[in-house]
N, C-alpha and C positions, 0 to 999 in steps of 0.2 A: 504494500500500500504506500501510495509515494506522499509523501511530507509536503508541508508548503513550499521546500524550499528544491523538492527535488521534481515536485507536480509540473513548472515549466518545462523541464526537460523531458519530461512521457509527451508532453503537447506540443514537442518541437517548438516554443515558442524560445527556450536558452539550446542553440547548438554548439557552443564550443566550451571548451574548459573555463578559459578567462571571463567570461559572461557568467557561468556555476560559481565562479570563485568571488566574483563582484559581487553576486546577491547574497552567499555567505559573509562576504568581509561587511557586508552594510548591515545585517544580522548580529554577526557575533564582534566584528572584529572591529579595524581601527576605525572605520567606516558606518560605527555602530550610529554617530548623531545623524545618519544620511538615511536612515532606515527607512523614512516614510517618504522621503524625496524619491522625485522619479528616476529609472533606471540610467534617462538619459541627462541626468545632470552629471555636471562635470566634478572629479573628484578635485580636492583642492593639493596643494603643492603641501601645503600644512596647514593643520589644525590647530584653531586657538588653543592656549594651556591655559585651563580653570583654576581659579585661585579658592574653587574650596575646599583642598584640602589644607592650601597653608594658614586662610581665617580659621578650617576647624583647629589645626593644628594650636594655634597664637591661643585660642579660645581655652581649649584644656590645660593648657600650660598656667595659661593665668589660672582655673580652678584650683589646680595642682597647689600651684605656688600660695594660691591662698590659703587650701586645706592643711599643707605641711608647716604654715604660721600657727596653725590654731593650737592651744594647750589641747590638754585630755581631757578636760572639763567640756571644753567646746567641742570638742571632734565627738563625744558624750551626746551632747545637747543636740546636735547636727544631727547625729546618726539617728536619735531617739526619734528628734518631729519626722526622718524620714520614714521613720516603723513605724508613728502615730498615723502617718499620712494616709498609710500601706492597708492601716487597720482602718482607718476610717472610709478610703475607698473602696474596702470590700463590704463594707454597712451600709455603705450607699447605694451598691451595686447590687445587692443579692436578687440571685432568681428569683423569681415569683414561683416557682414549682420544681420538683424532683426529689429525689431522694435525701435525707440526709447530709450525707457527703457531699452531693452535688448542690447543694444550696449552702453549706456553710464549711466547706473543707478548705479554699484559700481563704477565710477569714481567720480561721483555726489556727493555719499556717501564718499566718501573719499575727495574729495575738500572741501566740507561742514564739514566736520569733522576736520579740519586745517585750514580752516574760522573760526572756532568755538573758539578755540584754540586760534588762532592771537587774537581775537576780545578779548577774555579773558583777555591775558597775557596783553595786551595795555590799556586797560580800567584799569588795576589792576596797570602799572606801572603811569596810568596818573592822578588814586585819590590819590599813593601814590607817587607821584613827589617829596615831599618835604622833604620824610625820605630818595630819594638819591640822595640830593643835598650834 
């Protein structure tokens, strides 16, 4: 059963290699932004270079760089509202029907997962009580 990409050629409409290999490279390959463009546009000598990965890039690094400033207190406080966040939008989200587990098992997981956390952060400030007195 021939594909879309190999269907022109059962219909004689691609007869030679270089024309196969065009409508693959406008598919997968370097040729990918040309895809919906017609067969007979012209390819370019070169293609613009996108600058999103060096914004993402600039982007995480500023996170980065903010996150490995913060105390333990804070990286604490961070992590928590992100588990509150986690628990709260599976409260907000729950099925309206199904079984058990499938109405309330990522809630589960997610309150269990900030139980985990509390239970850490408190055990860790209560053996070391006396380095913040």
């Amino acid at each position: 059963m021939p594909t879309g990409y190999s269907a022109p050629v059962l219909e004689g409409k691609i007869k030679t290699l270089p024309e196969f290999a065009l409508l693959c490279a406008r598919a997968f390959g370097a040729c990918v932004n040309m895809r919906d463009d017609s067969m007979s546009a012209d390819i370019p000598e070169e293609f613009p270079v996108s600058d999103y990965h060096s914004k993402a890039y600039k982007q995480a690094s500023r996170k980065l760089n903010r996150l490995n400033s913060l105390n333990s207190a804070a990286h604490f406080l961070n992590g928590r509202k992100v588990l509150q966040d986690a628990v709260d939008f599976q409260w907000a989200n729950l099925p309206k029907s199904g079984d058990y587990d499938t109405r309330y098992g990522e809630l589960n997981k997610a309150e269990k997962e900030l139980d985990e956390s509390d239970t850490k952060w408190l055990t860790w400030i209560v053996e070391n009580r006396k380095i913040l007195d």
